[in-house]
Structure formats: structure tokens, C-alpha cells
C-alpha positions as a Markdown table, in Angstrom:
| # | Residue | x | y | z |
|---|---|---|---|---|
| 1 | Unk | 95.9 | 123.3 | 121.7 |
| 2 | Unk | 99.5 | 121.8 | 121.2 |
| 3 | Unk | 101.8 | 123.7 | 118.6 |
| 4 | Unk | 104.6 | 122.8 | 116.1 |
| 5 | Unk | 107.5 | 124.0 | 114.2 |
| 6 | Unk | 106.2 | 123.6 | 110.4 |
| 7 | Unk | 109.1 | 122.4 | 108.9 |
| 8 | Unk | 112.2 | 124.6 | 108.1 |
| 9 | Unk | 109.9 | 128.3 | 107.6 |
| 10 | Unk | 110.2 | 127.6 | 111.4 |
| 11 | Unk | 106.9 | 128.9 | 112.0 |
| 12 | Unk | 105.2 | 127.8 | 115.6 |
| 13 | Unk | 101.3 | 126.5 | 114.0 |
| 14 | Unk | 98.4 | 124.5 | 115.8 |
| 15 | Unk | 99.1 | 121.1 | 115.1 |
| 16 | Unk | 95.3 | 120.9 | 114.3 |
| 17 | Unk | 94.3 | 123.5 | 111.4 |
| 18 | Unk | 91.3 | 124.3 | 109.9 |
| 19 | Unk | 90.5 | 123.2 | 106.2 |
| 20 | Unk | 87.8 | 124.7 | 104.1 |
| 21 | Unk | 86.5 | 123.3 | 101.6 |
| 22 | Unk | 83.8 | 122.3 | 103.2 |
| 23 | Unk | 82.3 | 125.8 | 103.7 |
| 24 | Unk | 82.0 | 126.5 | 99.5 |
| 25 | Unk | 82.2 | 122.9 | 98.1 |
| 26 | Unk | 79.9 | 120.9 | 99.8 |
| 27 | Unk | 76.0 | 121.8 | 100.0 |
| 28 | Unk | 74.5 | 122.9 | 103.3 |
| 29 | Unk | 76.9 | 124.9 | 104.1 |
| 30 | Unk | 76.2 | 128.9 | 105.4 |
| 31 | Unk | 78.4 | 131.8 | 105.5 |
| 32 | Unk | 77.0 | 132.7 | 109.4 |
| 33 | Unk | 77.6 | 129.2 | 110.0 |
| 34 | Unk | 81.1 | 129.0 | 108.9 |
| 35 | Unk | 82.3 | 132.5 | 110.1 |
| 36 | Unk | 81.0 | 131.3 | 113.5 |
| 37 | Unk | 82.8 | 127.6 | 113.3 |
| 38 | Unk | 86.0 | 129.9 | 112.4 |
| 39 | Unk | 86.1 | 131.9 | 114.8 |
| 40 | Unk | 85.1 | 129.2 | 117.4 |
| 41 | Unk | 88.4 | 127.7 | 115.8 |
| 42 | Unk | 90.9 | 130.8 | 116.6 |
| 43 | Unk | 88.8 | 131.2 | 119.9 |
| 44 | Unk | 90.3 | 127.4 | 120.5 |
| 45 | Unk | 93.7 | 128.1 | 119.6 |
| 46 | Unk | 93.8 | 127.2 | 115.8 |
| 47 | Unk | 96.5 | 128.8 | 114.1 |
| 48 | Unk | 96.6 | 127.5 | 110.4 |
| 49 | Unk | 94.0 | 127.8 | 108.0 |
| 50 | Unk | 94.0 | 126.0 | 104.8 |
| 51 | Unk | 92.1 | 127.0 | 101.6 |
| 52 | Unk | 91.9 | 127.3 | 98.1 |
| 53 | Unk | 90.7 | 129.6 | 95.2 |
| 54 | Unk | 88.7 | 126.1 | 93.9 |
| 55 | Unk | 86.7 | 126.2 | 97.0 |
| 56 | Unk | 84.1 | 128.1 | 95.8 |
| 57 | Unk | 85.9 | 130.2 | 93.4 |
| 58 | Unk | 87.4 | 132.3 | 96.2 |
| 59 | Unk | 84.6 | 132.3 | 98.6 |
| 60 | Unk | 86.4 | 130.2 | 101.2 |
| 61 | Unk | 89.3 | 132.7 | 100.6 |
| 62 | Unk | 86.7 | 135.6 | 101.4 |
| 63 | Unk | 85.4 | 134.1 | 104.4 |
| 64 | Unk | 89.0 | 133.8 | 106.0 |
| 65 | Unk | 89.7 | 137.2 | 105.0 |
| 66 | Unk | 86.8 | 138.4 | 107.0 |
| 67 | Unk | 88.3 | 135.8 | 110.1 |
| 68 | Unk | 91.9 | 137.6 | 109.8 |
| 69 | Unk | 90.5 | 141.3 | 109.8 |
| 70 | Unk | 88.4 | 140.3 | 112.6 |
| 71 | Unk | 91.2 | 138.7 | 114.8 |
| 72 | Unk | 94.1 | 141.4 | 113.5 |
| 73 | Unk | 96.4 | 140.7 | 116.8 |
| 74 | Unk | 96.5 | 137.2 | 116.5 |
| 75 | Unk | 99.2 | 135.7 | 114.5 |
| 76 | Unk | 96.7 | 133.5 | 112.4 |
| 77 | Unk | 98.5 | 131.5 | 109.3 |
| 78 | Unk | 96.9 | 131.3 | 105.6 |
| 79 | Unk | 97.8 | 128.3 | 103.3 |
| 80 | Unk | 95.5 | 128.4 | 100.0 |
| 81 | Unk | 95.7 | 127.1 | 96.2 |
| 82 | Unk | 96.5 | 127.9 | 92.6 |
| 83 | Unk | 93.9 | 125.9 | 91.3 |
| 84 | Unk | 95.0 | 123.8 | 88.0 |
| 85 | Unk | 94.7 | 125.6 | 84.8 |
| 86 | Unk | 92.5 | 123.4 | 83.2 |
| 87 | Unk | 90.2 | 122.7 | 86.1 |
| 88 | Unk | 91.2 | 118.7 | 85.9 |
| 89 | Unk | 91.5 | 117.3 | 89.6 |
| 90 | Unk | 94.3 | 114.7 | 89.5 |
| 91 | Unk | 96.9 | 115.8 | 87.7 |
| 92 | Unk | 97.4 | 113.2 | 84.7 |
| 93 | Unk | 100.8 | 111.8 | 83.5 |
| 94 | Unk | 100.3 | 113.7 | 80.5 |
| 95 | Unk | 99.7 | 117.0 | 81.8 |
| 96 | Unk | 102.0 | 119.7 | 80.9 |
| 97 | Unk | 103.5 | 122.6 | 83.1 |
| 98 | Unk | 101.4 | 124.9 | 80.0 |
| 99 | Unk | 98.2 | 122.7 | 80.3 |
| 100 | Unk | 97.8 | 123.3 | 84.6 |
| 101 | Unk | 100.7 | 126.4 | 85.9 |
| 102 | Unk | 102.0 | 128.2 | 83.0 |
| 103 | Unk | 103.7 | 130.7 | 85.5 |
| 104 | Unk | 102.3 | 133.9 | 84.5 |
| 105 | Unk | 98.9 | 131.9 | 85.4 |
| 106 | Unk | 100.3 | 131.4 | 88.9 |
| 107 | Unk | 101.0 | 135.1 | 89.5 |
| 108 | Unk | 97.6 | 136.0 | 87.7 |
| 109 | Unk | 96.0 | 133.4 | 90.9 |
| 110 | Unk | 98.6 | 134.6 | 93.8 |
| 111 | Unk | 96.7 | 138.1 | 93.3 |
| 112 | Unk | 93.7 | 137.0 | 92.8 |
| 113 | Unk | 94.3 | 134.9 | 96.3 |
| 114 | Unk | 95.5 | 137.9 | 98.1 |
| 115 | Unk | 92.9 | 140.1 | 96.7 |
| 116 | Unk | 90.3 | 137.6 | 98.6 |
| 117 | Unk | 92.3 | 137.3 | 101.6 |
| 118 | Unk | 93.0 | 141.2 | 101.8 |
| 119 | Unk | 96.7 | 140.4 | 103.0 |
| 120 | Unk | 99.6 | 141.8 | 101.0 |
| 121 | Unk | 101.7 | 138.1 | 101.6 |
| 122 | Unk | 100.2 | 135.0 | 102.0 |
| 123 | Unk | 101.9 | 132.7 | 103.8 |
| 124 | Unk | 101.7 | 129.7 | 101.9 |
| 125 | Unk | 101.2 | 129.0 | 98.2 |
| 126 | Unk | 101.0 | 125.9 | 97.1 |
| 127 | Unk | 99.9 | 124.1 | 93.4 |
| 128 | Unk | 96.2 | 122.4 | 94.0 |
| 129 | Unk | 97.5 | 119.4 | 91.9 |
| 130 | Unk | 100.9 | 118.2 | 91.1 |
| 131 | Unk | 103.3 | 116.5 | 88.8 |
| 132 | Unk | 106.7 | 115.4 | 89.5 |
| 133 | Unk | 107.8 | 115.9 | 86.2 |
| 134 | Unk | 107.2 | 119.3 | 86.2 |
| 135 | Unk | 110.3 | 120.1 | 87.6 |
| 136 | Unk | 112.1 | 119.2 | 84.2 |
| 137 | Unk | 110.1 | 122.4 | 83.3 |
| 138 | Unk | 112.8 | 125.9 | 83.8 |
| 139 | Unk | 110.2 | 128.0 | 84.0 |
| 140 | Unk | 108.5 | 126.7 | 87.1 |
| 141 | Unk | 111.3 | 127.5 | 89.9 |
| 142 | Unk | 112.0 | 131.1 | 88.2 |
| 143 | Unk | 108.6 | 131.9 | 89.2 |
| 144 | Unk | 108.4 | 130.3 | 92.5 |
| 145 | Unk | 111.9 | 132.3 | 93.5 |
| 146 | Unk | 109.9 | 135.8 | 91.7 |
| 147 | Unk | 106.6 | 135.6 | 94.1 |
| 148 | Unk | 109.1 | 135.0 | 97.1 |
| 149 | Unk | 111.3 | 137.8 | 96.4 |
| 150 | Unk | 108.4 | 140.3 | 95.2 |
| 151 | Unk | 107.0 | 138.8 | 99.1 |
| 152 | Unk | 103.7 | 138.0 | 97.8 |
| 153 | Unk | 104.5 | 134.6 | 99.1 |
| 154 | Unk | 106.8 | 133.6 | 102.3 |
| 155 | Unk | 106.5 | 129.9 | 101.4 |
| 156 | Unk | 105.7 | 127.4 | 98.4 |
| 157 | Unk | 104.4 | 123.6 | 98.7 |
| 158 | Unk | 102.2 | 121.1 | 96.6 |
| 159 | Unk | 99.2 | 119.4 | 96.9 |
| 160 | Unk | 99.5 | 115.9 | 95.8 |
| 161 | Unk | 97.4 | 113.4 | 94.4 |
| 162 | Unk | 95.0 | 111.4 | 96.1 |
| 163 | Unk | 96.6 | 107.8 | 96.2 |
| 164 | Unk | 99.9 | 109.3 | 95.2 |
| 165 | Unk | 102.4 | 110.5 | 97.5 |
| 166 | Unk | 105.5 | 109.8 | 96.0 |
| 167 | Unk | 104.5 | 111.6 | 93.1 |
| 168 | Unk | 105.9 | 114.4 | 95.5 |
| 169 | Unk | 108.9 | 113.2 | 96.6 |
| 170 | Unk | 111.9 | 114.4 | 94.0 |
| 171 | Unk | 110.5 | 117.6 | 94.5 |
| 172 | Unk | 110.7 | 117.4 | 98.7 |
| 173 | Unk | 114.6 | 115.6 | 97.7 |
| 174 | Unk | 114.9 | 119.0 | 95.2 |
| 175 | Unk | 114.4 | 121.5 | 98.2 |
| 176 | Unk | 111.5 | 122.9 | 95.6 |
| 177 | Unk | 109.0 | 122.1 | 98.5 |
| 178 | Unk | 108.5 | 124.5 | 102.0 |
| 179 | Unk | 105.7 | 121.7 | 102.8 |
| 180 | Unk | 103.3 | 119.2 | 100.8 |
| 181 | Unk | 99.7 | 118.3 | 101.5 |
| 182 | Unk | 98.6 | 114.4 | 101.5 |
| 183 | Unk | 96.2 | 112.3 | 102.2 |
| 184 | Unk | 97.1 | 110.4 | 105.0 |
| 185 | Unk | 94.2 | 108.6 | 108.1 |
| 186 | Unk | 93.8 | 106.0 | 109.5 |
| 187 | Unk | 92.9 | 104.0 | 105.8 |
| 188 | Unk | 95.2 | 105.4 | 104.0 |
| 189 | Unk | 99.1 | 105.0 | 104.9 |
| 190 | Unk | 100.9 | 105.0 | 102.0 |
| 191 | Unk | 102.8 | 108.2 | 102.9 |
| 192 | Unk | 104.5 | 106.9 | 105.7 |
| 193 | Unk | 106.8 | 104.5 | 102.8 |
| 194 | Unk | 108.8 | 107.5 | 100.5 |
| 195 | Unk | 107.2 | 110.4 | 101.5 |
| 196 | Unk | 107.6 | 111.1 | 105.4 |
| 197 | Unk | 111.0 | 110.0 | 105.0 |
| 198 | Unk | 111.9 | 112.5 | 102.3 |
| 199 | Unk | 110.0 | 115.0 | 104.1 |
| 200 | Unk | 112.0 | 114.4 | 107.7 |
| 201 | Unk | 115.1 | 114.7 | 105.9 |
| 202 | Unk | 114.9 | 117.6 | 103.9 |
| 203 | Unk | 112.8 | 119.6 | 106.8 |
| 204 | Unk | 109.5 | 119.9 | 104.9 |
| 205 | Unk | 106.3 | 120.5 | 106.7 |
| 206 | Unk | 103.4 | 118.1 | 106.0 |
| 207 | Unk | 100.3 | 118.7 | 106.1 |
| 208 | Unk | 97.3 | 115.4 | 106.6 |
| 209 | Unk | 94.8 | 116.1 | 104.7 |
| 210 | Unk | 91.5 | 113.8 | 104.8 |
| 211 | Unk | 92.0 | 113.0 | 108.0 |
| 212 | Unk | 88.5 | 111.9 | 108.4 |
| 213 | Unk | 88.4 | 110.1 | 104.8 |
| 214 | Unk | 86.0 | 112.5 | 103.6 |
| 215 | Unk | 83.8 | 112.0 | 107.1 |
| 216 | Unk | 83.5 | 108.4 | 107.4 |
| 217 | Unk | 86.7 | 108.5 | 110.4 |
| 218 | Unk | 83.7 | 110.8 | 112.5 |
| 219 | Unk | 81.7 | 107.8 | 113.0 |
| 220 | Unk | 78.4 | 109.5 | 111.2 |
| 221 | Unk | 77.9 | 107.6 | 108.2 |
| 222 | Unk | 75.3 | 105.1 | 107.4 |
| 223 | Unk | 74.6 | 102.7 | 104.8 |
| 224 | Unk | 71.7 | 104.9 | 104.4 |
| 225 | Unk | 73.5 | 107.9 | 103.9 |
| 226 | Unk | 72.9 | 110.1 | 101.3 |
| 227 | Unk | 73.9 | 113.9 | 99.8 |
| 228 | Unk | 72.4 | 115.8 | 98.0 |
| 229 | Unk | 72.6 | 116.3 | 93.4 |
| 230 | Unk | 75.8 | 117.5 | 92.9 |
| 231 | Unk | 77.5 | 117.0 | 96.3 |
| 232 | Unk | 81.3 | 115.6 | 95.8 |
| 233 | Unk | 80.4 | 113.0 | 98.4 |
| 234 | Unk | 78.4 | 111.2 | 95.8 |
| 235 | Unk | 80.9 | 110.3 | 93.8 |
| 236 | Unk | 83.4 | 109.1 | 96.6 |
| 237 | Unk | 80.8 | 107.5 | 98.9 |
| 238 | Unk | 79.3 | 105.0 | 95.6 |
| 239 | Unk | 77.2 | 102.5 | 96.9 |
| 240 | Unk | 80.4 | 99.9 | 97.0 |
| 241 | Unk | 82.3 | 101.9 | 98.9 |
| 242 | Unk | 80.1 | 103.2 | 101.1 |
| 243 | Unk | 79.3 | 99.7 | 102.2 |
| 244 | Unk | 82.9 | 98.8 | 102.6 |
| 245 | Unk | 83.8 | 101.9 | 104.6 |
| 246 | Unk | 80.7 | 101.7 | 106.8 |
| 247 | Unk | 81.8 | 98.3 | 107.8 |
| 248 | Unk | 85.7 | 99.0 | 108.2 |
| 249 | Unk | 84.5 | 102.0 | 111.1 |
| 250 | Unk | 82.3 | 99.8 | 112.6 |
| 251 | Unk | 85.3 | 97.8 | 113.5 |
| 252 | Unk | 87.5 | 100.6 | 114.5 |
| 253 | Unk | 84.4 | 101.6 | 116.9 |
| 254 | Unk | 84.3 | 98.6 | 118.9 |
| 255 | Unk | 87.8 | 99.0 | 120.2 |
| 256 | Unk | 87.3 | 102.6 | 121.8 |
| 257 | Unk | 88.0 | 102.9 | 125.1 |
| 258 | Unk | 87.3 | 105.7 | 127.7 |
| 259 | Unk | 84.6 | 107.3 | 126.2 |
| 260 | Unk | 87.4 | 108.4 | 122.6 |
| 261 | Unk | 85.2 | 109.5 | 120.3 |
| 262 | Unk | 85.8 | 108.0 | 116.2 |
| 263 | Unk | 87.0 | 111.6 | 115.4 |
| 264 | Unk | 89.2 | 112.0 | 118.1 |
| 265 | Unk | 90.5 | 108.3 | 117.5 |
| 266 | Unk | 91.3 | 109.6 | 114.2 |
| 267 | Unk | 93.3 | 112.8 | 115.2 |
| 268 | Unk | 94.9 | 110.6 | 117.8 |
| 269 | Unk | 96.6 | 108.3 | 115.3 |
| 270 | Unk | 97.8 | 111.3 | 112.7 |
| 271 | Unk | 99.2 | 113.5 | 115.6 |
| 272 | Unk | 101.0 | 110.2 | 116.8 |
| 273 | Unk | 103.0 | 110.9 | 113.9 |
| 274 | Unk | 105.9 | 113.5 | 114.7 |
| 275 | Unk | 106.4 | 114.1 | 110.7 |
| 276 | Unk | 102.9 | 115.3 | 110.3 |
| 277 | Unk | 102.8 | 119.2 | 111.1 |
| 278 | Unk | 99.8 | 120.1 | 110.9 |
| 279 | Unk | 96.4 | 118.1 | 111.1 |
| 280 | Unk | 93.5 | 119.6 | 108.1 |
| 281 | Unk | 90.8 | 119.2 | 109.7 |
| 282 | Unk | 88.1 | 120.4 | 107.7 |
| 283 | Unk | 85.6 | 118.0 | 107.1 |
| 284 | Unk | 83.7 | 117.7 | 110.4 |
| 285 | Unk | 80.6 | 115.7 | 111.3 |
| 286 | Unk | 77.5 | 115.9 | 110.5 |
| 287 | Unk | 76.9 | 119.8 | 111.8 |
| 288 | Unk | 80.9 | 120.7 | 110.6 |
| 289 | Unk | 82.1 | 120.3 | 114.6 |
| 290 | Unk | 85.7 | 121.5 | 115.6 |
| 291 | Unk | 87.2 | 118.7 | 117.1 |
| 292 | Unk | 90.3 | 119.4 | 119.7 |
| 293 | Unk | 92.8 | 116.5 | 121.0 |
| 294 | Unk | 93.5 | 116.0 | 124.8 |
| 295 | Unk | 96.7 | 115.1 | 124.4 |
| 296 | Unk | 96.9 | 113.6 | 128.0 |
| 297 | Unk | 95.1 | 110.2 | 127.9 |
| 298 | Unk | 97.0 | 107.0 | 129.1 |
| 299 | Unk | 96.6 | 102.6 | 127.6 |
| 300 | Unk | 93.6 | 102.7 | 128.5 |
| 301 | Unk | 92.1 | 105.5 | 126.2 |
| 302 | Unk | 91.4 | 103.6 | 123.1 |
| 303 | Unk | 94.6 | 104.1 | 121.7 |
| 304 | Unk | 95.9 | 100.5 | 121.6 |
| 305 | Unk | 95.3 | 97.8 | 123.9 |
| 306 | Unk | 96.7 | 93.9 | 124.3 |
| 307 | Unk | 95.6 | 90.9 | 123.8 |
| 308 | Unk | 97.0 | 87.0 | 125.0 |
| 309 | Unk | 98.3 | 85.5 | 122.0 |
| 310 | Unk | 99.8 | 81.9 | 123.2 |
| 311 | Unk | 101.2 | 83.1 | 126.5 |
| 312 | Unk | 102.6 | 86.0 | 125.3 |
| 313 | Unk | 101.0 | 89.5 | 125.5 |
| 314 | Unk | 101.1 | 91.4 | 122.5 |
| 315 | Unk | 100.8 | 95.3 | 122.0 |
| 316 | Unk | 97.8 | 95.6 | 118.9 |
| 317 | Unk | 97.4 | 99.3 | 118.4 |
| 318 | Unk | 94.4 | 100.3 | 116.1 |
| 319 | Unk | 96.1 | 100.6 | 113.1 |
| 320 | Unk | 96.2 | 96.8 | 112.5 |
| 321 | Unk | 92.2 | 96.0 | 113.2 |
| 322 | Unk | 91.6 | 98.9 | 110.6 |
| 323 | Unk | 92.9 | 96.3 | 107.6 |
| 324 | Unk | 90.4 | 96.2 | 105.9 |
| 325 | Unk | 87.7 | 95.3 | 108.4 |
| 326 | Unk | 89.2 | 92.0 | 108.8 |
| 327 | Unk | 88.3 | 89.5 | 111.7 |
| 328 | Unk | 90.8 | 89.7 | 114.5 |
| 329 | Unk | 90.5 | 86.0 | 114.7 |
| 330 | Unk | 91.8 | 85.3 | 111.2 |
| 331 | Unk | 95.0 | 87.8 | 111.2 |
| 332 | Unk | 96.6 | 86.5 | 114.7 |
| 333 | Unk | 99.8 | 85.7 | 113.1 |
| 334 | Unk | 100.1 | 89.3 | 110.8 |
| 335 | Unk | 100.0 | 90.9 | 114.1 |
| 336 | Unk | 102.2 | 88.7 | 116.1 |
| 337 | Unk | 105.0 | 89.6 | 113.4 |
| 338 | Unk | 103.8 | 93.4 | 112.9 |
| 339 | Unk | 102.3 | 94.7 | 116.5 |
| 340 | Unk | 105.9 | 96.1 | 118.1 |
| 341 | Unk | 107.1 | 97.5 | 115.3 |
| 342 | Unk | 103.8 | 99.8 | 114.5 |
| 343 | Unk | 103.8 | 103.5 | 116.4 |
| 344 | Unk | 102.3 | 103.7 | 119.9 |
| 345 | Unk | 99.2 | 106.2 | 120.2 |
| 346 | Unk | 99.8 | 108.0 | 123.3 |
């Protein structure tokens, strides 16, 4: 396991975490099961475990609780949620602060959190959904500053919306931010524009979320594959998008090389990323795997590899062939322009 300083708390975490929402809101899972993939976790070297009162309604929280009481002389870290007041996953423009974090409904959630967790401080807080405009709200940093002080909390940072990054980013320029969770894999970028940026500057920690978009990036999905009524994956994985994701990692699995596997292709490319701090990896294949990262490999493990383009050799890493499953043979010229300027995977 490789570690990292997250962000300017300075603390030394696992770049690869554990995220679990998987173990309370998605079926098949099993308490036994998912004390044992936890512990196999810390056993590995995992450090930083995210959660959240939503997952589950603090059943997730539970189960780590039992994992930090078990493994009391480790120095294990615990991230979890506030979920939103009114239960709405995203946040909507016309949310208020009152509608989602009123902030004596934060503190009434910080103790429900420790409560679960059976800690006296959690480590980090953060807001399961978030609005940038919140911060027009006085009420919001007074109580932010009141759970730090009180040391229910040691650090604060947001969760932000799916396909929204840089709703997060006056906050990260406002120092109101210790770190923010965002999607960001393989298919899905976008943070790299405003948000890493703001985040490198202003020492905030990130934390990937999704790195396995939902479990497609593991290489198990089918156009076949179904979930059980009332499964979340259902409403992700509709029959159009399941088509067009099953076809987009059937591309990225024919350039492999040395025996990568999809998920460790897909840790490979987030970890590649020096802003990223920590790697949520919560999703796991089809029997909720922990996957670890040999950080070691050389060209020839799958990471990127070259092809002749008119004479001239160009460096293609797999970022570009995961473009929307396009054929190689029609984007030669977006490559030749884009290739040396993308990250190596190394």
C-alpha cells in the first residue's frame, strides 16, 4: 500500500480507501461478509474509510465502528456524511441552506455519526450534497468553526454533485473546504478543468469517488446484467446506458497489457493523478473484491502504449481510446494533436 499527505490536515492515508455504501445500499450485501472485506482491507494496509449516515441509515457507520474497536492500535481514518435534510440526492439550484443543513441539523447528525462510530471525534465531516451558494448563508461557517472547536470534528469537506465539480470550487478558493469528494474515472474527467486546480492551490485533499463508474470500470458487466427491485444500479445502468457503457469497456479491455486487470486499469489512471488523495474504492466486482495497485509496472503494463502514425511514433495512453468507444481508425488526427500532452500511467 502506498500512502499520502491528505491535503493541508497533513494526515499520512492509503491512497486507496475503502467506500461503503455498498455494504447497506446495494442488495446482496451481508454484515459477515462486509466485516470480513474490512478487515481484509486494514489487514492490506487501508487507512481511510469513507461512509455515510445515508448508507443504510447508519448501518455502514455501525459496521466501521465494530472495524475501529477491533483494530484499536491502528491509526485507521473515518470520513462519513450529513445526509441532506430533505433526503433529495443532487442538491437543486433552488435548495436552501434551511431546506438540506440548517446547522443545528448538522450537529443533531455529527452525534448521531459518532454515536454509530463509537469515537468521540470523527475525522472528517463532510455535507452528502452540496451547493455553492450556500456560502452566502452566515450561518453555515459558524457552525463548521463550533464542531471543530467543541473537536467533534478535526476536518470539514463536501460531497459534490455527480456531473458537477465546479459547483465546489468557490468554496475550495474560500478555504471553507479540508477536502471534497468527486466523481472522477476513467469516463468522467471533468474535474481535472476547475476543480483539481483549485484544489492544488488551496491544499485541499480530494477524494475519487466512482472510480469504477458504479462497477462497469471492473470489467463485470453484461448486456445481460441485471439487479435486483429496488437496487440503485437500476436506475443508473437503464437499458441505453448500459449498452453504451458495456461497449465503451469493451474497448478499454482490448488494450491491456501484461495481464492488468479492468479494475486495476482503472485505479491505475486515478492514482496517476498526484491531486487525487485518496482513491474510494467501494464498489468492487461482482463478489465486492479489494483491489490493491502494484505500483511498479513499466510501458508495457497496459498503461499506454504507441502506435506509427505517418512515420512518427506517437505516445496514446488509455485515456484517449476511452472517448466514447470510438474507432481508433477514425480519431488519428485528435490524438496526433492531444497524445503528449495527456498524463503518463506509470
Amino acid at each position: 500500500m502506498q500512502y499520502r499527505r491528505f491535503g493541508r490536515t497533513g494526515w499520512n492515508v492509503s491512497e486507496i480507501g475503502y467506500g461503503m455504501w455498498g455494504m447497506a445500499g446495494w442488495t446482496g450485501s451481508e454484515d459477515a461478509e462486509s466485516l470480513a472485506s474490512l478487515q481484509r482491507a486494514v489487514d492490506l494496509g487501508c487507512s481511510f474509510f469513507d461512509t455515510a449516515w445515508a448508507y443504510g441509515d447508519g448501518r455502514s457507520e455501525q459496521l466501521l465502528g465494530k472495524i475501529l474497536r477491533a483494530n484499536s492500535g491502528k491509526k485507521l481514518y473515518t470520513a462519513t456524511k450529513v445526509p441532506p435534510k430533505n433526503r433529495q440526492w443532487p442538491a437543486r439550484r433552488e435548495y436552501t441552506l434551511d431546506d438540506c443543513y440548517p446547522p443545528e441539523y448538522i450537529e443533531e447528525y455529527v452525534d448521531k455519526s459518532l454515536a454509530n462510530l463509537g469515537v468521540k471525534t470523527l475525522d472528517l465531516i463532510q455535507l452528502h450534497t452540496w451547493e455553492d451558494k450556500w456560502l452566502d448563508d452566515r450561518r453555515l461557517l459558524p457552525v463548521i468553526e463550533k464542531l471543530r472547536s467543541t473537536e467533534k470534528v478535526r476536518a470539514f469537506g463536501l460531497s459534490l454533485n455527480r456531473w458537477e465539480p465546479w459547483n465546489g470550487v468557490r468554496a475550495v478558493r474560500n478555504g471553507v473546504a479540508d477536502a471534497v469528494q468527486v466523481i472522477y474515472n476513467i469516463f468522467d474527467q471533468n474535474p481535472e478543468d476547475e476543480l483539481f486546480p483549485a484544489c492544488q492551490e488551496k491544499d485541499v485533499a480530494v477524494i475519487a469517488r466512482v472510480p469504477f463508474d458504479e462497477g462497469s470500470l471492473t470489467g463485470s458487466l453484461t448486456l445481460e446484467s441485471k439487479w435486483p427491485a429496488g437496487d440503485w444500479r437500476n436506475t443508473y445502468f437503464v437499458a441505453e446506458n448500459l449498452k453504451a457503457t458495456v461497449a465503451r469497456v469493451d474497448e478499454l479491455k482490448q488494450i491491456r497489457r501484461g495481464g492488468i486487470s479492468m479494475a486495476e486499469m482503472a485505479l491505475r489512471f486515478i492514482l496517476n493523478n498526484k491531486d487525487v488523495k485518496f482513491v474510494g474504492d467501494g464498489e468492487g466486482g461482482e463478489h465486492g473484491d479489494f483491489f490493491g495497485v502494484d505500483r511498479g509496472g513499466d510501458v508495457g503494463d497496459g498503461a499506454h502504449f504507441f502506435i506509427d502514425v505517418g512515420g512518427e511514433f506517437l505516445d496514446i495512453t488509455l485515456v484517449e481510446l476511452a472517448a466514447n468507444g470510438v474507432d481508433l481508425a477514425e480519431d488519428l488526427y485528435f490524438y496526433a494533436i492531444h497524445a503528449r500532452r495527456l498524463p503518463y500511467l506509470l
